[in-house]
C-alpha positions in Angstrom: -198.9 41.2 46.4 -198.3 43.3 43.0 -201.2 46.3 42.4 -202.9 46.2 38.9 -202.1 49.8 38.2 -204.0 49.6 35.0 -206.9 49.3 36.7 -206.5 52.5 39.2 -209.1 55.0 39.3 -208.0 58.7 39.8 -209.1 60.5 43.0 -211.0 62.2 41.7 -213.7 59.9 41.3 -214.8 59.4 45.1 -216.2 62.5 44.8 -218.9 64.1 47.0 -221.7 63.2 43.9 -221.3 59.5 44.6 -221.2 60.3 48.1 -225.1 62.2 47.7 -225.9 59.3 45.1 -224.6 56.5 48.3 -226.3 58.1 50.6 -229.2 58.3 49.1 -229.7 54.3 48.9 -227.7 53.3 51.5 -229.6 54.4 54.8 -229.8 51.1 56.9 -227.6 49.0 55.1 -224.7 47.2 57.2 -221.3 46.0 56.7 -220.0 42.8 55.0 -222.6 40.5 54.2 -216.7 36.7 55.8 -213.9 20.2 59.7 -214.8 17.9 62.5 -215.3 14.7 60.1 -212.4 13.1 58.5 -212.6 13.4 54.5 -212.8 11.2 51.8 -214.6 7.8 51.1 -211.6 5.0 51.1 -212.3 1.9 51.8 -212.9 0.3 54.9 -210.0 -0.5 57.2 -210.3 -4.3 58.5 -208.8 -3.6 61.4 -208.0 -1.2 64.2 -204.3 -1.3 63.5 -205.0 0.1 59.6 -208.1 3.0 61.0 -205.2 3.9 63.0 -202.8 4.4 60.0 -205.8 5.5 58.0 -206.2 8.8 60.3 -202.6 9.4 60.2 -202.3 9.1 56.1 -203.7 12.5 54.3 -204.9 11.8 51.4 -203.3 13.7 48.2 -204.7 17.1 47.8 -206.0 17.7 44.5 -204.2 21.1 42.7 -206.2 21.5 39.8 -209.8 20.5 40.9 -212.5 20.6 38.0 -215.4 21.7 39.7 -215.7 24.4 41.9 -218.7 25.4 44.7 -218.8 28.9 46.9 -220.7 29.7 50.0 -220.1 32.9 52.2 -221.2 36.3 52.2 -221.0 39.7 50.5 -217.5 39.5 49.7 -218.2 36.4 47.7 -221.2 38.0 46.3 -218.6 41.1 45.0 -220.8 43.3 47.1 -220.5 47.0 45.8 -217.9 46.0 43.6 -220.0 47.1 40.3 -222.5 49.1 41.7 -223.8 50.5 44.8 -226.0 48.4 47.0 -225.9 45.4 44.6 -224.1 41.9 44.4 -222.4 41.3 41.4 -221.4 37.6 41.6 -219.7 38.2 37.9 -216.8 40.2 39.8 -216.5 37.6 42.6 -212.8 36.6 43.3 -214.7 32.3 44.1 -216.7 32.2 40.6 -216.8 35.6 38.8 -216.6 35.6 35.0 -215.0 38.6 34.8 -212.0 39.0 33.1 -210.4 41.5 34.8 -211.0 39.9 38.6 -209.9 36.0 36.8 -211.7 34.3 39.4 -210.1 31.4 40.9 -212.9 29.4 39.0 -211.4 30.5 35.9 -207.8 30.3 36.8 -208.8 26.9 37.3 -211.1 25.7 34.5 -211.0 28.1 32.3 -214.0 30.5 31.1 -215.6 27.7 29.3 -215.9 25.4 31.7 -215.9 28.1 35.1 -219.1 29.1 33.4 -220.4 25.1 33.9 -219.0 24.0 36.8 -218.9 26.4 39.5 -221.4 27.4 41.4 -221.9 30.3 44.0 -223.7 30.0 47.1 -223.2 32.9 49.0 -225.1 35.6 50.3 -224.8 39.3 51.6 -225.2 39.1 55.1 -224.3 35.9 55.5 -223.2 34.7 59.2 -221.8 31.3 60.3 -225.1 30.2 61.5 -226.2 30.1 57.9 -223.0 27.9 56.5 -224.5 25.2 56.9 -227.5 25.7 54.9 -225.1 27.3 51.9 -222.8 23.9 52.4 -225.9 21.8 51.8 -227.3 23.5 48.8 -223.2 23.2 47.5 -222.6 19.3 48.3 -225.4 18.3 46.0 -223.3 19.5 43.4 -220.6 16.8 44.4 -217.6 19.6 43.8 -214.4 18.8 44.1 -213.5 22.0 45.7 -215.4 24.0 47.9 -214.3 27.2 49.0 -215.1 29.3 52.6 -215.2 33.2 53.1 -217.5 34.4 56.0 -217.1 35.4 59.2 -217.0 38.9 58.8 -220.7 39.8 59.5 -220.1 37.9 63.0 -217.7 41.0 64.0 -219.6 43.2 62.1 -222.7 43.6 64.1 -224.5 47.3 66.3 -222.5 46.6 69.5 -219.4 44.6 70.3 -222.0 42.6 72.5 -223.9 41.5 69.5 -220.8 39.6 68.0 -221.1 36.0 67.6 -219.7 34.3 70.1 -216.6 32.2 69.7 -217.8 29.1 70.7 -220.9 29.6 68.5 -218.7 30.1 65.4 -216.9 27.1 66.3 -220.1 24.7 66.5 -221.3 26.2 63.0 -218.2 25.8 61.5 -218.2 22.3 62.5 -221.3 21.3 61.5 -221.1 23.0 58.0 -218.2 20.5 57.3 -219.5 17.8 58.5 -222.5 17.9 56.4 -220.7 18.6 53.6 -218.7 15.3 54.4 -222.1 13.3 55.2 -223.3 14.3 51.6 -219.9 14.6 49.6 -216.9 12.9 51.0 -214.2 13.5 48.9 -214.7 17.3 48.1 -211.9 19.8 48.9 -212.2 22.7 51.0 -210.2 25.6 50.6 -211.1 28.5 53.4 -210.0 31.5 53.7 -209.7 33.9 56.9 -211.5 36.5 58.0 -210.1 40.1 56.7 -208.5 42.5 59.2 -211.8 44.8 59.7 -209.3 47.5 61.5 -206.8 47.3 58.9 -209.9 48.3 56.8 -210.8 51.2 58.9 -207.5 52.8 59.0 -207.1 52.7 55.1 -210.5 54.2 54.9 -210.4 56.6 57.4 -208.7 58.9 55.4 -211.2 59.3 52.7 -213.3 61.7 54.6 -216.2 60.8 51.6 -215.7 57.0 53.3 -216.5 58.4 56.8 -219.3 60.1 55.8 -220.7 56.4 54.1 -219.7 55.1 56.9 -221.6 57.2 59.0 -225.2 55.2 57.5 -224.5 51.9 59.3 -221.5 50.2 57.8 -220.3 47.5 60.4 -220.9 49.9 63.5 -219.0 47.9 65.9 -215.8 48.3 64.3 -216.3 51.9 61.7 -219.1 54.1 64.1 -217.2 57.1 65.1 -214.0 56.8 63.0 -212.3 59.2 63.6 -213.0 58.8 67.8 -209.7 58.0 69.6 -210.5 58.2 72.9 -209.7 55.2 75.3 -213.3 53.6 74.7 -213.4 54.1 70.9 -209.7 52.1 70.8 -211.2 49.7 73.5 -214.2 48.9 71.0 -211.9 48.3 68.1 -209.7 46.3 69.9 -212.5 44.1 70.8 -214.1 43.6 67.4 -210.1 42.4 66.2 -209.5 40.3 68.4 -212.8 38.2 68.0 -211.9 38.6 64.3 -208.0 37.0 65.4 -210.2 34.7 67.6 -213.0 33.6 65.0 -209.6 32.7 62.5 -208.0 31.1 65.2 -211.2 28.7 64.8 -211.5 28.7 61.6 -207.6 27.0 61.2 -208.2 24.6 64.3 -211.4 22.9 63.0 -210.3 23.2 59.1 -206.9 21.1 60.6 -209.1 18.3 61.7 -210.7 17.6 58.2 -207.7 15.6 55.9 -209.2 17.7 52.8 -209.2 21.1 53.9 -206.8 23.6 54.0 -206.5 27.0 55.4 -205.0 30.3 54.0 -202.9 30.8 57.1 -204.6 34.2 57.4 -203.4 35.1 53.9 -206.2 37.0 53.6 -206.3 38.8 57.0 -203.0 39.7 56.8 -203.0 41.4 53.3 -203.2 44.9 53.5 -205.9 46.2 51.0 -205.4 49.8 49.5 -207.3 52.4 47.9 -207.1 50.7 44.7 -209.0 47.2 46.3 -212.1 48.7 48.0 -215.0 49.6 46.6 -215.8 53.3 45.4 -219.0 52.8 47.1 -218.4 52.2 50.3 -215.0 51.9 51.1 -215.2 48.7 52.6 -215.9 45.9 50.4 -213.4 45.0 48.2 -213.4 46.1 44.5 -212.4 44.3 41.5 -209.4 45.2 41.9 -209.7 43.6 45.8 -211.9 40.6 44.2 -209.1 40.2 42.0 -206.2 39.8 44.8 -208.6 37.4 46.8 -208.4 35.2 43.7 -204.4 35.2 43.5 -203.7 34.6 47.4 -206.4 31.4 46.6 -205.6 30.1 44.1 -201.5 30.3 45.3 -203.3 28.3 48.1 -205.1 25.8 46.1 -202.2 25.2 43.7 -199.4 24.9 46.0 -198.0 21.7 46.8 
């Protein structure tokens, strides 16, 4: 994935003043707040021979959809991207205006119409549990693409005890697209996978300003203690990544029953954010320059053939 370069910021600007000014506002916060039914509304078969050959056809996905509806959690919501402790859903790689990020709503519409018809859904702290409530409030729009990014606040939780539990995930999952299938048929889904939350505590590790942000209650289970690397720090940290590789693994197999949704193929877990695409605030969520790279890897998804 190419770096906008134009957009870096020297290091000098993580300095220990935004580290006084974070601290100071960010004592209790946490970290990221990341298809059972078959889609469409065809006709009728007449009889068993043709449902069979119905549920082996998939039906054409749409590559330039015209209406576009986001439900998640922070990352969506472009967390910390503008300032600290604050959404700004303007910088968010699903439906952001902003013209440096290009949101895939954009990339797809255009500003005009991006501004019209998309809508954003999404809240910070958002868990799986609460899809299905965000996929209701989206279906009434009728979109023709609807796109997925949570699961990160299920890993990210005090203990490694206190994560979601696969088969939990699963069952929300499920029942978020199938309500969006009850009330809207035909809409797309595009979902994207969970990031890799170690991969995001090695990068930031390094800043020791991060650690010390870190240090007020940024996703515990995986970031507590950073720079700990005794056998049961690296036992915890293996345990929050591979529920992350598990809730993914989920995410694909349900997303592969539903004939209009399709799956990054952990595009997103796999890229390896930098510096230059986490926030300056926290040194987790991603940054405009992170919200932006979300919006190439989907809309490369959405647009492929």
């Amino acid at each position: 994935m190419r770096r906008r370069s134009h957009r870096s910021q020297p290091a000098g600007r993580r300095s220990r003043t935004v580290v006084a000014t974070t601290a100071a506002v960010l004592v209790g916060a946490v970290g990221m707040s990341g298809c059972d039914a078959v889609g469409g509304n065809e006709p009728g078969p007449s009889n068993a021979s043709q449902r069979g050959e119905q549920k082996r056809q998939k039906p054409a996905w749409d590559r330039s959809p015209q209406s576009l509806a986001a439900v998640g959690d922070s990352i969506t919501r472009a967390f910390d991207a503008c300032s600290v402790l604050s959404d700004c859903p303007e910088a968010s790689w699903a439906t952001g205006s902003d013209a440096d990020v290009r949101s895939l709503a954009v990339r797809l519409l255009g500003p005009a119409k991006a501004a019209e018809r998309s809508w954003n859904y999404a809240k910070t702290g958002a868990r799986m549990v609460d899809l299905p409530e965000q996929m209701h409030q989206a279906a009434a729009h009728r979109p023709e693409l609807v796109t997925v990014l949570a699961g990160a606040n299920d890993a990210c939780r005090s203990s490694v005890r206190s994560m979601t539990p696969v088969a939990d995930f699963r069952a929300d999952f499920a029942q978020a697209l199938r309500g969006l299938r009850r009330q809207s048929p035909t809409s797309q889904v595009f979902v994207a996978s969970v990031p890799d939350l170690k991969r995001l505590w090695s990068t930031g590790r390094s800043n020791p300003m991060g650690k010390q942000v870190w240090k007020l209650g940024i996703c515990p289970s995986m970031l507590k203690d950073s720079d700990a690397v005794d056998a049961k720090a690296v036992a915890r940290r293996a345990a929050v990544q591979q529920r992350v590789v598990e809730y993914n693994r989920v995410l694909k197999e349900v997303c592969a029953k539903d004939l209009r949704c399709r799956y990054d193929d952990g595009a997103v877990f796999s890229y390896r954010f930098g510096d230059e695409q986490l926030s300056e605030w926290d040194w987790f969520h991603p940054s405009k320059d992170g919200q932006s790279e979300l919006a190439e890897i989907a809309y490369r998804a959405v647009t492929a053939r």
